[in-house]
FIFI-845738 format. One line per field, with one value per residue (C-alpha): residue number from 0; residue in three letters; x, y, z. Coordinates in pm, whole numbers, plus 32768, in hexadecimal, padded with zeros to 4 digits. Example, Ala and Ser with C-alpha at 12.3 -4.5 7.8 and 13.67 -1.06 7.14 Angstrom:
BEGIN
pos <- c(0 | 1)
code <- c(ALA | SER)
east <- c(84CE | 8557)
north <- c(7E3E | 7F96)
up <- c(830C | 82CA)
This chain:
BEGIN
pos <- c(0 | 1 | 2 | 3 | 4 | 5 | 6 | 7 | 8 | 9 | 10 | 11 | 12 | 13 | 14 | 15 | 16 | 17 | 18 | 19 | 20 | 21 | 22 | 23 | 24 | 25 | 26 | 27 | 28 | 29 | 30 | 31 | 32 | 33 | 34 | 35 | 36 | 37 | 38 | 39 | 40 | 41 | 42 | 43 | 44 | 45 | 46 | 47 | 48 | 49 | 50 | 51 | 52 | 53 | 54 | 55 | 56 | 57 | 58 | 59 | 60 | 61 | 62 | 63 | 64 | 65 | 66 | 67 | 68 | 69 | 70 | 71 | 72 | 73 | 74 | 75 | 76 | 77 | 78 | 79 | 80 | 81 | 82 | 83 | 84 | 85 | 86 | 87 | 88 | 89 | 90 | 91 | 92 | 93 | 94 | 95 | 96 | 97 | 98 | 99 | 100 | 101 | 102 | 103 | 104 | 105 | 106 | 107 | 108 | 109 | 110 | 111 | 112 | 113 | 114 | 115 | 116 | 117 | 118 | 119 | 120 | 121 | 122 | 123 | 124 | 125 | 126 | 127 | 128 | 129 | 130 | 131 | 132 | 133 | 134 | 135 | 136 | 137 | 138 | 139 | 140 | 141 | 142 | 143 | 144 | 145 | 146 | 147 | 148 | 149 | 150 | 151 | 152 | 153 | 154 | 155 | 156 | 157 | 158 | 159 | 160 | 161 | 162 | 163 | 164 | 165 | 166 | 167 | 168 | 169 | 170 | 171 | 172 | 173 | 174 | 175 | 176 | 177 | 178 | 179 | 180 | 181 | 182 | 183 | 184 | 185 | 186 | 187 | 188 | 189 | 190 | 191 | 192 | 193 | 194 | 195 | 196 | 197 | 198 | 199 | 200 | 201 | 202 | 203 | 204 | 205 | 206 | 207 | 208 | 209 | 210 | 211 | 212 | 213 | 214 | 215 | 216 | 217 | 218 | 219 | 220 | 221 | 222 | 223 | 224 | 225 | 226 | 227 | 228 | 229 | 230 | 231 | 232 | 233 | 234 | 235 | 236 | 237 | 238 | 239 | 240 | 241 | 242 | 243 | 244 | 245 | 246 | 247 | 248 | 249 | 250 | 251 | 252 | 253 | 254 | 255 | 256 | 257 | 258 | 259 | 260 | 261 | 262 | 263 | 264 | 265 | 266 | 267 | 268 | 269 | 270 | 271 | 272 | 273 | 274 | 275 | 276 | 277 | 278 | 279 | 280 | 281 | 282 | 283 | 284 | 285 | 286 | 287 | 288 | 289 | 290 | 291 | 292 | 293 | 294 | 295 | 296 | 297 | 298 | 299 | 300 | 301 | 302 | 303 | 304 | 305 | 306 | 307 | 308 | 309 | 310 | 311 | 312 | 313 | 314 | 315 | 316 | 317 | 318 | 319 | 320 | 321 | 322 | 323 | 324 | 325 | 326 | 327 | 328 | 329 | 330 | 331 | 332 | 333 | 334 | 335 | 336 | 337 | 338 | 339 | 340 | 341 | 342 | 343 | 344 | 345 | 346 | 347 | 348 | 349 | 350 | 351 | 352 | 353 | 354 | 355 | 356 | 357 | 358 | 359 | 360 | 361 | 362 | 363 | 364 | 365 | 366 | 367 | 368 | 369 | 370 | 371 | 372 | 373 | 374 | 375 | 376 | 377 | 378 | 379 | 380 | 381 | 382 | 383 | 384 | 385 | 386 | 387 | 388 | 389 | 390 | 391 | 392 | 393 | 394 | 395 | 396 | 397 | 398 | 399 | 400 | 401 | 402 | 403 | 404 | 405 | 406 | 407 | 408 | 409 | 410 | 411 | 412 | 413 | 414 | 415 | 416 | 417 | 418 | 419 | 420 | 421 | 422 | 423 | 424 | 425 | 426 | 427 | 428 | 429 | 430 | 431 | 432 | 433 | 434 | 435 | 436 | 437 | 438 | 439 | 440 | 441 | 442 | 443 | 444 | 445 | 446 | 447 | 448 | 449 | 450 | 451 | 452 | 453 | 454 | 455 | 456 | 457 | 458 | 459 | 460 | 461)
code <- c(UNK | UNK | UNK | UNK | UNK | UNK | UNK | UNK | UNK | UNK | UNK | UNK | UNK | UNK | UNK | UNK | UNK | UNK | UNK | UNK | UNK | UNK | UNK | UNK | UNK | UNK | UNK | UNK | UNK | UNK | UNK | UNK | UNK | UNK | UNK | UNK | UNK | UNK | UNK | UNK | UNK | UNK | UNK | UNK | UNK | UNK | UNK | UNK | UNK | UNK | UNK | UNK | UNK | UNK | UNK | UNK | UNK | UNK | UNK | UNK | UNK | UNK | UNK | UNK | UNK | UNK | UNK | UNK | UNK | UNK | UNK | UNK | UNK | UNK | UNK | UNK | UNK | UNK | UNK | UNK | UNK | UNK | UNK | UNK | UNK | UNK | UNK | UNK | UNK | UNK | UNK | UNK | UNK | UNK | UNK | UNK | UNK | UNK | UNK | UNK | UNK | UNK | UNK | UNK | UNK | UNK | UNK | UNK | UNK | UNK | UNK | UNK | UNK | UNK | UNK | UNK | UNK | UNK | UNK | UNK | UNK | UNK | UNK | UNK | UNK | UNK | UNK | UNK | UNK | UNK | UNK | UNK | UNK | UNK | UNK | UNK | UNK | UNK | UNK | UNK | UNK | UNK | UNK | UNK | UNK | UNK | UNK | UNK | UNK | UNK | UNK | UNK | UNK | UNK | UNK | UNK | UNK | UNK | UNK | UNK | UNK | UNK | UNK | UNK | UNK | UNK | UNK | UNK | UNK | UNK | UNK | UNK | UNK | UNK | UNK | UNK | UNK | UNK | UNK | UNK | UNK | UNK | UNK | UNK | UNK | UNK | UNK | UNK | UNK | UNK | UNK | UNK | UNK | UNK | UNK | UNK | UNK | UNK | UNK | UNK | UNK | UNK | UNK | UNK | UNK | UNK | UNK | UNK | UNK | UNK | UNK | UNK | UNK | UNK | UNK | UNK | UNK | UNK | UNK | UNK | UNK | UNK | UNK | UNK | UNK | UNK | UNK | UNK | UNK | UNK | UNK | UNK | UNK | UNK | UNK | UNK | UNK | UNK | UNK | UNK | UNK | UNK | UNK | UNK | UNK | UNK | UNK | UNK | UNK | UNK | UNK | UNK | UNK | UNK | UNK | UNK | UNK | UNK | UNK | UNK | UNK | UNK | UNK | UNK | UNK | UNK | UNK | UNK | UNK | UNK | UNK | UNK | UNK | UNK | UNK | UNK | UNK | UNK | UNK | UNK | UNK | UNK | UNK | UNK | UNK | UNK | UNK | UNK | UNK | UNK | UNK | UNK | UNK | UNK | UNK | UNK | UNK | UNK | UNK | UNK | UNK | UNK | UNK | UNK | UNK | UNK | UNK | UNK | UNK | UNK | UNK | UNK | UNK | UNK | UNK | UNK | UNK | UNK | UNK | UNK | UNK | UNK | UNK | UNK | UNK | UNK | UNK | UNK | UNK | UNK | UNK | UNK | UNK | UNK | UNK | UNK | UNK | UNK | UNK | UNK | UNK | UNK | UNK | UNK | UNK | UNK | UNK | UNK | UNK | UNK | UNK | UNK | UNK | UNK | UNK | UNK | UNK | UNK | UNK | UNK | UNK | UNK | UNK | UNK | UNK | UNK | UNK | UNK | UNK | UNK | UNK | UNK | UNK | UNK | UNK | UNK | UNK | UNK | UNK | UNK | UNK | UNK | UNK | UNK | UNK | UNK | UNK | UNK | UNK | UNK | UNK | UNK | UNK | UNK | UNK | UNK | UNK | UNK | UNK | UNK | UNK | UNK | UNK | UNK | UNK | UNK | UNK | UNK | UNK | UNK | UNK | UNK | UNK | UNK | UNK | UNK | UNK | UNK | UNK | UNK | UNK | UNK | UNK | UNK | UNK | UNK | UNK | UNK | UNK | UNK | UNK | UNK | UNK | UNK | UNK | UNK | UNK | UNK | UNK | UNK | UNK | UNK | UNK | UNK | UNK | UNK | UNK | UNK | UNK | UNK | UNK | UNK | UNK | UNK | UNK | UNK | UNK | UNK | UNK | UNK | UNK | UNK)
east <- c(8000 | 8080 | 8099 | 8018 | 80D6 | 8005 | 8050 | 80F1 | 800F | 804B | 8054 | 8149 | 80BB | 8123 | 816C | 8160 | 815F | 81D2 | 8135 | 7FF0 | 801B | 7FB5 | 80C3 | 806C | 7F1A | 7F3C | 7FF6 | 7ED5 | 7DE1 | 7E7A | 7EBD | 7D5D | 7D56 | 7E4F | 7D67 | 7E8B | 7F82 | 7F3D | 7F7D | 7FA2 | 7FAC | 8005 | 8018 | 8017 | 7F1C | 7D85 | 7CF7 | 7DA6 | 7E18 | 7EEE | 7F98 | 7E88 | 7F2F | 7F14 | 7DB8 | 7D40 | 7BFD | 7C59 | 7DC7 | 7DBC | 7EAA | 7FE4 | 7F74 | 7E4D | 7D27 | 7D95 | 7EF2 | 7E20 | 7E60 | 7E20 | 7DB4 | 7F05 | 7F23 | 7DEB | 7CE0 | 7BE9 | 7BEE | 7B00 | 7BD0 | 7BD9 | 7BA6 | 7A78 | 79E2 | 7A29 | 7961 | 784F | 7827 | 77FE | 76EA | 77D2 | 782F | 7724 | 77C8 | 791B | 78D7 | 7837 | 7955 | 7A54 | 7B49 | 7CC7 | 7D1B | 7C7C | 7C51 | 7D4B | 7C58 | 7B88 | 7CA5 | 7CF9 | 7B53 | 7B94 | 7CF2 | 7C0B | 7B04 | 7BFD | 7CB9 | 7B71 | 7AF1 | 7C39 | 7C46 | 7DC0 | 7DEA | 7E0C | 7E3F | 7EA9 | 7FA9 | 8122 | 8207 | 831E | 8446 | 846F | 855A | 85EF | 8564 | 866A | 85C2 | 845A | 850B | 8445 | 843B | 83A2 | 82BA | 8279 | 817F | 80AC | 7F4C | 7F31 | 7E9A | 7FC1 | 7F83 | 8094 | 809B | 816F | 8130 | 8246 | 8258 | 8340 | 833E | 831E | 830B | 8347 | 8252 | 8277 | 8299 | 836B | 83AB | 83B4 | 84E8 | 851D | 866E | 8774 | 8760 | 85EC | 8627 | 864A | 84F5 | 844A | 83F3 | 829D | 82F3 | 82EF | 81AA | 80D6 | 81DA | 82DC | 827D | 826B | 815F | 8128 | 806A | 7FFD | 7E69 | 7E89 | 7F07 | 7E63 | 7D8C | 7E5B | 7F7D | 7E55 | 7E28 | 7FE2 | 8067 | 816B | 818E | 82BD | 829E | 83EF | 8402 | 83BC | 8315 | 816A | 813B | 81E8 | 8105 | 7FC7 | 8012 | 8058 | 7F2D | 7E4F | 7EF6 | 7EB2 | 7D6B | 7D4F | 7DA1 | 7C47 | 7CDF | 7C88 | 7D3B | 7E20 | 7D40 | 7E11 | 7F67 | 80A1 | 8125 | 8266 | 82DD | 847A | 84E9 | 866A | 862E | 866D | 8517 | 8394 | 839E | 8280 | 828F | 82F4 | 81BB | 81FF | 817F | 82EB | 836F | 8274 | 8345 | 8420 | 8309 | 8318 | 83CA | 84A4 | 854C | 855A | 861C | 8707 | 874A | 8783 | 88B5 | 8954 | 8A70 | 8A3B | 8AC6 | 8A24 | 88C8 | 88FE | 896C | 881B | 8711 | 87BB | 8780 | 8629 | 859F | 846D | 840D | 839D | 83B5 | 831E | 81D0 | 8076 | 8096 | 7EEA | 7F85 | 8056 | 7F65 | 7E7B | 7F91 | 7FBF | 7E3B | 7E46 | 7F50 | 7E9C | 7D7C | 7E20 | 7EEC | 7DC0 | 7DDF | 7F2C | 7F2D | 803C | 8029 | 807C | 813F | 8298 | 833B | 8485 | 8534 | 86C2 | 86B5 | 8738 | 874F | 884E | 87D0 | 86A9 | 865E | 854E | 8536 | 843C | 82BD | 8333 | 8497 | 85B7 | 8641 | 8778 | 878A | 886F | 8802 | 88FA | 892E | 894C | 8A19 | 8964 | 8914 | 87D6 | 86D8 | 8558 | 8485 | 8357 | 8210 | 8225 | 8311 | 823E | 8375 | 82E3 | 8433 | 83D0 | 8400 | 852D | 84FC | 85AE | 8654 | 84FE | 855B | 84D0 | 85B4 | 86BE | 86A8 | 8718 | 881C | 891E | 8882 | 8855 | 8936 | 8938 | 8A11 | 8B02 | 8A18 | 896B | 882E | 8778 | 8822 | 86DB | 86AD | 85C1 | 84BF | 84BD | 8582 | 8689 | 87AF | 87D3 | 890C | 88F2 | 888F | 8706 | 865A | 8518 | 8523 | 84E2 | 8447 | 843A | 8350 | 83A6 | 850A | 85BD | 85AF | 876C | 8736 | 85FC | 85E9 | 8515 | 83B4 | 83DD | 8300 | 820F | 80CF | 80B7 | 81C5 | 810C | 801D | 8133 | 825A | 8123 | 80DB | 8288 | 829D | 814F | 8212 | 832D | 82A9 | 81B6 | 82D2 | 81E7 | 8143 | 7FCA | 7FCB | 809D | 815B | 81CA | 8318 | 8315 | 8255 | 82F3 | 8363 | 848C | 85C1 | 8669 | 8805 | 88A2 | 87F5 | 886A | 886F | 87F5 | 88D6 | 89EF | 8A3A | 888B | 87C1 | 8710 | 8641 | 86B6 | 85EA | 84F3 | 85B0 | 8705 | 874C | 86E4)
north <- c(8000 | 814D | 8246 | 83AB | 84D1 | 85A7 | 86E5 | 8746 | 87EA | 8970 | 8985 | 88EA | 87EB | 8872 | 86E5 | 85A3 | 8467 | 833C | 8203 | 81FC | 80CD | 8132 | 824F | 830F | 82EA | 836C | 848C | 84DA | 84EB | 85A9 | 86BF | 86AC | 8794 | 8885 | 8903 | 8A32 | 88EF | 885E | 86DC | 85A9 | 8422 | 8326 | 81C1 | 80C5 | 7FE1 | 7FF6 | 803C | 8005 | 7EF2 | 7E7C | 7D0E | 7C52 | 7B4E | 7B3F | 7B89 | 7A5F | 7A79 | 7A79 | 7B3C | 7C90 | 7DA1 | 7DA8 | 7F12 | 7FBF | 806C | 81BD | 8174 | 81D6 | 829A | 83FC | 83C4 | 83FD | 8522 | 85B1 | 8509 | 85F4 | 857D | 850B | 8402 | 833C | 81D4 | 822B | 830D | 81DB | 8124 | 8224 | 8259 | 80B5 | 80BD | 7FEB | 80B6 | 7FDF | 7E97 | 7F16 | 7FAB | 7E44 | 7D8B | 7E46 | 7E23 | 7ECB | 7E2F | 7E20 | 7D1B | 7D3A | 7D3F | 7E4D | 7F45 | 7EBE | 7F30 | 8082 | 80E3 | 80B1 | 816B | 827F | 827D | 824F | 838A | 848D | 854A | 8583 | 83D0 | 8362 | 81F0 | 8147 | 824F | 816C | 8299 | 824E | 833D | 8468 | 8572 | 86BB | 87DC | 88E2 | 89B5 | 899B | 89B2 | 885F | 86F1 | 8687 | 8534 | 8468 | 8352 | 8242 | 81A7 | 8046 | 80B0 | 8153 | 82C3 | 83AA | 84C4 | 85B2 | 8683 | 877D | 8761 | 885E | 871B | 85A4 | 84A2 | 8335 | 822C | 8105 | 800A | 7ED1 | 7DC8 | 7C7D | 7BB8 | 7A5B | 7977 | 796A | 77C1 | 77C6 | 78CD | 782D | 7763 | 78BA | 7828 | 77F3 | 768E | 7691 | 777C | 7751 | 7660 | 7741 | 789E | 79BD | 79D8 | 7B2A | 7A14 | 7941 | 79B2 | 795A | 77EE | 77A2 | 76C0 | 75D5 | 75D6 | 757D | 744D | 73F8 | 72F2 | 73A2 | 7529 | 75C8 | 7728 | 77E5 | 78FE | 7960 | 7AD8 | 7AEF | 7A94 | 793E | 78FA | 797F | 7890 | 7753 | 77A1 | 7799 | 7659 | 75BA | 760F | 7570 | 7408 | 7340 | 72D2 | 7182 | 70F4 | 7158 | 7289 | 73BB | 73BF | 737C | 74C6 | 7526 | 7687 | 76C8 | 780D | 78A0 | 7921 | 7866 | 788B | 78B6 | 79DE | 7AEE | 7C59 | 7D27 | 7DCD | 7E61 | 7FC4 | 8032 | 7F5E | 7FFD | 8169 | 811F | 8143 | 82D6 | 8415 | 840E | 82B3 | 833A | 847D | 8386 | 8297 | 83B3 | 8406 | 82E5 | 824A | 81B0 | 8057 | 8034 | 809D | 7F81 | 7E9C | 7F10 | 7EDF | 7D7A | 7D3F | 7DC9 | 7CF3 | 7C8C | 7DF3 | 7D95 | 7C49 | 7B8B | 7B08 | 7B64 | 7A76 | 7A68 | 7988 | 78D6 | 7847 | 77F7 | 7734 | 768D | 7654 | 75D1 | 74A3 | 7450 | 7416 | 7324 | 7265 | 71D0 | 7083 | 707D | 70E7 | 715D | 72C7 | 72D9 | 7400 | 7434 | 75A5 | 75DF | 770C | 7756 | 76BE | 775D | 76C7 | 76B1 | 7604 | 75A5 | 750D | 7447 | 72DF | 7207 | 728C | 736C | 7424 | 73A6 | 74AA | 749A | 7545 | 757F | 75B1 | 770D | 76A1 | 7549 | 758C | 7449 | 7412 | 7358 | 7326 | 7359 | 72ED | 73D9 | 73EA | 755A | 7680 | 77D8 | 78C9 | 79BE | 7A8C | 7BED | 7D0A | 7E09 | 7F5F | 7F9C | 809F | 80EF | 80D2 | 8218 | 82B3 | 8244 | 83B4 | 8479 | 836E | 8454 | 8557 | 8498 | 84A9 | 8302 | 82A1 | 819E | 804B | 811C | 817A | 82B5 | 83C5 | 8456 | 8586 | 8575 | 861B | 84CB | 85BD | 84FA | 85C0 | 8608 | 86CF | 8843 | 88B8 | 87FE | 8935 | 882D | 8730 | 85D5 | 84D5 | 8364 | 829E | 8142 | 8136 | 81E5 | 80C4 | 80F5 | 8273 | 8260 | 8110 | 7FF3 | 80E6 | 80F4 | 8009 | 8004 | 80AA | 815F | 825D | 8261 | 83CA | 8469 | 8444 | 8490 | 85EB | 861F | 860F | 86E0 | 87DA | 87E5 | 87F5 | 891A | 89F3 | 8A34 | 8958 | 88C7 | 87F1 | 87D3 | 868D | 8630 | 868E | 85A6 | 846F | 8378 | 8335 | 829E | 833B | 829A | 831A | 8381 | 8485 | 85E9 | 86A5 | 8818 | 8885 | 87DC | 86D6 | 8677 | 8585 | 85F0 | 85B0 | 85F7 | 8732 | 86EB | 86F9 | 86A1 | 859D | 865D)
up <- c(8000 | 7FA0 | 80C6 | 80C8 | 818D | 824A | 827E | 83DE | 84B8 | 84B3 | 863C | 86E7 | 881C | 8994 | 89E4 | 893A | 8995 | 88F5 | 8967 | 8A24 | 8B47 | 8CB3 | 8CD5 | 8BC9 | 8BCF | 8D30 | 8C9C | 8BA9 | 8CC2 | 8D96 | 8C73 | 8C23 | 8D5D | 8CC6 | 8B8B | 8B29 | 8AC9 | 898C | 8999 | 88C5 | 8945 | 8803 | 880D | 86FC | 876A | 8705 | 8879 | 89E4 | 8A31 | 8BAB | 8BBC | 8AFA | 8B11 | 8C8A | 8CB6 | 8D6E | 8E38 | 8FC7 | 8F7D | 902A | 9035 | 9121 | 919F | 9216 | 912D | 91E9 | 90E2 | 8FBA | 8E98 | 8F47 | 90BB | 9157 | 90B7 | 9071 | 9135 | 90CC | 8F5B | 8E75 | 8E15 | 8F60 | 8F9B | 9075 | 8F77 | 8E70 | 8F87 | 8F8D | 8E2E | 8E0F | 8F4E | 8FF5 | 9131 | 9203 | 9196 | 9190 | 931F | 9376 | 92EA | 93E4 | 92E0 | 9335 | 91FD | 90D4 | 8F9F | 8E7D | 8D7D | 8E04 | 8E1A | 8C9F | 8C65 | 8D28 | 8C7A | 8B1E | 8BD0 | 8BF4 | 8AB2 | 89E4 | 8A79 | 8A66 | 8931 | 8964 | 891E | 87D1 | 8763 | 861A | 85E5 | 862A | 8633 | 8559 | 85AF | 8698 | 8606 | 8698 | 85A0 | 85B9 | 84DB | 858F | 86E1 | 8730 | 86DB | 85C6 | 8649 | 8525 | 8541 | 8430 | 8451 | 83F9 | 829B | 8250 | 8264 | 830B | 83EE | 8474 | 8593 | 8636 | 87FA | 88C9 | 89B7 | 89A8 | 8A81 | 8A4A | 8AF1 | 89EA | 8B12 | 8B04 | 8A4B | 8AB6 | 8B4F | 8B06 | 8B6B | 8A77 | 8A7B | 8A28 | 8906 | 87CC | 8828 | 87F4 | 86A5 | 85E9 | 85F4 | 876E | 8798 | 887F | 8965 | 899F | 89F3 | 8ABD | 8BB4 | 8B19 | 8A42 | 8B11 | 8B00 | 8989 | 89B7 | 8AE3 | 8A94 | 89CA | 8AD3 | 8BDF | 8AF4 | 8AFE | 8BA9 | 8C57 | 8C5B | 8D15 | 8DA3 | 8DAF | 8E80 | 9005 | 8FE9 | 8FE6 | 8E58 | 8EAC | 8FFA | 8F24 | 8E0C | 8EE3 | 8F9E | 8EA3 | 8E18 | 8F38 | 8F45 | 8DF4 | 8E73 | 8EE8 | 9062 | 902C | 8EE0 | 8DD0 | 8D6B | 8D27 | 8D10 | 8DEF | 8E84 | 8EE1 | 8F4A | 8F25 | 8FAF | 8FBD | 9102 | 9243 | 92AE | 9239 | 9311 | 9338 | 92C9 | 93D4 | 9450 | 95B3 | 95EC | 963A | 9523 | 9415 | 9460 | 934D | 924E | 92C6 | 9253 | 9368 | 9335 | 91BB | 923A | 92FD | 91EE | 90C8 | 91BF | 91DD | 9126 | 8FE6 | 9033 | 9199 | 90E0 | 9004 | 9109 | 91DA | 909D | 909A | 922F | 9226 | 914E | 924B | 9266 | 90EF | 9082 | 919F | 91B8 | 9279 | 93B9 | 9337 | 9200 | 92A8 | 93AB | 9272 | 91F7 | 9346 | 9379 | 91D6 | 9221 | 9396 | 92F0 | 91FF | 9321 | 93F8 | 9416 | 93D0 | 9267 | 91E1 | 914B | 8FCC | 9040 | 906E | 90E7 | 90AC | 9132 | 910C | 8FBA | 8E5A | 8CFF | 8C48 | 8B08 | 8A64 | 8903 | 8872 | 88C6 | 8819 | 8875 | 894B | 89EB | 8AC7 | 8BC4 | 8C55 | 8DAC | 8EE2 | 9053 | 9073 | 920C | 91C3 | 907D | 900F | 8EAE | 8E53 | 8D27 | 8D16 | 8BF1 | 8BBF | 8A95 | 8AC6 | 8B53 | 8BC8 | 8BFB | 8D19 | 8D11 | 8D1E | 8C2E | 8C04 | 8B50 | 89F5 | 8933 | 8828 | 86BE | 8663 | 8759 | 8664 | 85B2 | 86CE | 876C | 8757 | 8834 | 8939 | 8A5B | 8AA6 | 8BCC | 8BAA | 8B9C | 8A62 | 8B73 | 8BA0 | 8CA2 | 8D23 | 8E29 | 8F41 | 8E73 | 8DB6 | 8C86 | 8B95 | 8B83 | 8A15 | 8965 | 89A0 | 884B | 8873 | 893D | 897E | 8A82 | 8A4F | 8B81 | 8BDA | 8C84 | 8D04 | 8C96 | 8DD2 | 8EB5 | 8E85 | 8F03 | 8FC6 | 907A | 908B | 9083 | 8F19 | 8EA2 | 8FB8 | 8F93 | 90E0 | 905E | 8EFE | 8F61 | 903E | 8F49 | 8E07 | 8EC0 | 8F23 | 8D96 | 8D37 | 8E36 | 8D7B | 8C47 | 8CAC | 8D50 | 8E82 | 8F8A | 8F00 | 8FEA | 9136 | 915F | 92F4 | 9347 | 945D | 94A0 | 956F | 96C1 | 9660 | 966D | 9524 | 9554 | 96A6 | 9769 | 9788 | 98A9 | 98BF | 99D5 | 9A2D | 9B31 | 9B2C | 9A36 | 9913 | 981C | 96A9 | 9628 | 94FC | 93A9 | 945B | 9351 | 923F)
C-alpha cells in the first residue's frame, strides 16, 4: 500500500507522549486538568490494552485502587477509579465487596474507560521516529496508522511511556520459534495458549515473581483432583526461595519520593548492587497466592495422594532443546551446584520484562547523553539529558529503575512521578506533588545543632 504524507500540524503540541500504557495514560489525565497545555498521547495499537495475556479471572493487582491513574495526585479528578466505579453503578457492590485490592481485569476495563474518553489519546498511530527540528525549535513526532497514512506533528516536549518488552532466558531463546508456538512462550502469552497447555502433559513454569505464581495457579486449578485431568505442574525459580513481596507498612516507604531522593544520590555501582538485593520489594509474590497454591496441592494430597506438583526454588537452566514431543532441560541447583535434567510438554517463561532503547529513537541517538551501559541519564524531573543544542526536553516513564530505584515500574509512583513531569513540562506547579511522605529516614540523619539528634530536613537528598 502506498503511503500518504500528511501535512504537519501548524501548531506545535505543549507535550507528547509516545506510548499510551498506565503511565502515560496517567499523564494524559492528569493534563486534562491543565486546559492552557496542548497535549498528544500516541500508541500503535487499535484501543487500550494492559497484560492481556495475564488477565485471568481471580488475579488482582499487587497495590491498592487508591494507586490509580490520578488519585494520588489529584484525588479530585474525574478520572478516578471511584468515579470509573460510579459512572459503571458499581459503588454499592464495589463498597460491599470491601475490596483493598482490586481485579486485574477491571482496572484493564477502567484504563479503556479512561483512554476511550480523553480527547488528548489517540491509537493506531505507531510513531515511527522522533527527530530534533532545529529549524522549528521542536521535535518533529512522526507517526503511521495501520492503513498506511502518515503524520507529522511538531512537540516542544515528549515523553516516552512505550513500556517493556518482554525478557526471556538466553537457553530457551532459539525455541521462540513458530515451530515451538504455543509450548514455549512467554507468559505475556499465556491467556492465548491457555487452554491447550491446560490440556499438556507436563507444563514447566520458570520464574519466582507474581506472573509465575498466577500461571501455576491456574494450572493447577486445571487438573480434576482425582485422576490424570490437567496437566503435571512444576514451578522452577532462580531464587532461593518462593518468597512474598515485601508488603510491611514500613517496608512499602521505598515506593515514596523520599527513598527516590535518597537513591538518585547514591553511587552508581551501590544503586546497582541495591536494585539487584531488592528484588522482593518487586518480584515477590502476594503471600494471598501463595496460600492458594498451598490450599491447591492440600487439596490434592488427602489420602495420601501425591500432588502432580513439584516446586523448585534455587534452580536455573542452562540448556534446553527439543526432544521428541516435547523439550529436555538441563538445570543446576545454584547452592547445590548440582546438575540435573527435567523433561517437560510445555515451557511458560514467567521472566519479567526489561525496557529498550525504541527504534524510532534511532534518529536522534546522537543527542542523547547515554551513560556508559548505553541507558538513559535522567534528572529527578524524570528529564533525559540530551546534548545542549535540543532547547526541548524529552521524558521517560518506566525506564529509570538504574536512576530512580526499584518504584519504577510500580504503579503507586505512576500519578506522583505523571504530575512531577506535567510540572516540569508546564514550568509552574498544576498540581503540588509531597515533598515528604515517609517516616523513614532513608541515609544517615543530620543534626540541626550540634552534639543533639536530628532529623534530616525535607529535600535533604535532593
Amino acid at each position: 500500500m502506498t503511503e500518504q504524507t500528511e501535512q504537519t500540524e501548524q501548531a506545535p503540541y505543549d507535550l507528547v507522549g509516545v506510548g499510551i500504557g498506565p503511565f502515560n495514560l496517567s499523564l494524559a489525565a492528569l493534563s486534562d486538568g491543565a486546559p492552557e497545555l496542548r497535549t498528544l498521547f500516541l500508541d500503535a495499537k487499535p484501543a487500550f490494552s494492559w497484560h492481556p495475556g495475564l488477565l485471568m479471572e481471580g488475579t488482582v493487582l499487587q497495590v491498592p485502587f487508591l494507586a490509580d491513574l490520578v488519585t494520588m495526585a489529584d484525588p479530585t479528578s474525574p478520572w478516578s477509579y471511584l468515579n470509573y466505579l460510579r459512572a459503571h453503578d458499581r459503588m454499592f457492590p464495589f463498597f460491599f465487596s470491601e475490596r483493598f485490592h482490586i481485579p486485574r481485569r477491571e482496572y484493564d476495563h477502567y484504563c479503556r474507560w479512561v483512554a476511550e474518553r480523553l480527547p488528548s489519546c489517540r491509537f493506531d498511530a505507531e510513531v515511527t521516529s522522533v527527530e530534533w527540528d532545529e529549524t522549528a525549535d521542536a521535535f518533529a513526532v512522526t507517526h503511521r496508522s495501520a492503513g498506511g497514512t502518515r503524520s507529522r506533528v511538531a512537540a516542544r516536549q515528549v515523553v516516552l511511556g512505550v513500556g517493556t518488552l518482554p525478557v526471556v532466558p538466553e537457553p530457551l531463546r532459539p525455541l521462540l520459534t513458530a515451530t515451538h508456538a504455543g509450548r514455549v512462550l512467554h507468559s505475556a502469552d499465556y491467556r492465548t495458549h491457555r487452554s491447550a497447555l491446560a490440556g499438556a502433559g507436563d507444563v514447566t513454569v520458570i520464574g519466582a515473581g507474581q506472573s509465575g505464581a498466577e500461571v501455576t495457579l491456574d494450572l493447577l486449578r486445571h487438573q480434576d483432583g482425582q485422576g490424570d485431568g490437567g496437566p503435571y505442574v512444576r514451578w522452577l525459580a532462580r531464587t532461593t526461595a518462593f518468597a512474598p513481596m515485601e508488603y510491611s507498612k514500613i517496608g512499602l516507604e521505598h515506593f515514596t519520593p523520599d527513598y527516590i531522593r535518597y537513591f538518585r544520590a547514591l553511587p552508581e555501582e551501590r544503586r546497582e548492587q541495591l536494585v539487584r538485593e531488592q528484588w522482593q520489594l518487586y518480584k515477590g509474590v502476594s503471600e494471598e497466592t501463595l496460600g492458594e497454591i498451598h490450599d491447591e496441592l492440600y487439596e490434592r494430597t488427602i489420602g495420601g495422594t501425591e500432588p502432580r506438583a513439584a516446586l523448585h526454588p534455587g534452580v536455573e537452566i542452562t540448556a534446553a532443546v527439543a526432544d521428541g514431543d516435547g523439550y529436555l532441560l538441563t538445570c543446576r541447583h545454584t547452592q547445590q551446584d548440582a546438575p540435573f535434567e527435567i523433561r517437560t510438554s510445555a515451557v511458560v517463561a514467567a521472566t519479567g520484562y526489561a525496557p529498550v532503547r525504541p527504534a524510532f529513537l534511532d534518529t536522534m541517538a546522537d543527542l542523547v547523553d547515554w551513560d556508559a551501559r548505553g541507558r538513559y541519564q535522567i534528572d529527578g524531573e524524570y528529564r533525559v539529558a540530551l546534548d545542549p543544542r535540543v532547547s526541548g526536553s524529552l521524558y521517560v516513564q518506566n525506564a529509570e529503575m538504574h536512576t530512580h530505584g526499584v518504584g519504577a515500574p510500580d504503579l503507586t509512583l505512576g500519578a506522583w512521578r505523571a504530575a512531577t513531569i506535567l510540572n516540569a513540562a508546564a514550568g509552574k506547579t498544576v498540581l503540588p506533588v509531597p515533598d515528604r511522605a515517609a517516616w523513614t529516614t532513608f541515609g544517615a540523619p543530620r543534626t540541626r545543632t550540634p552534639g543533639l539528634p536530628g532529623i534530616a530536613p525535607a529535600g535533604a537528598y535532593r
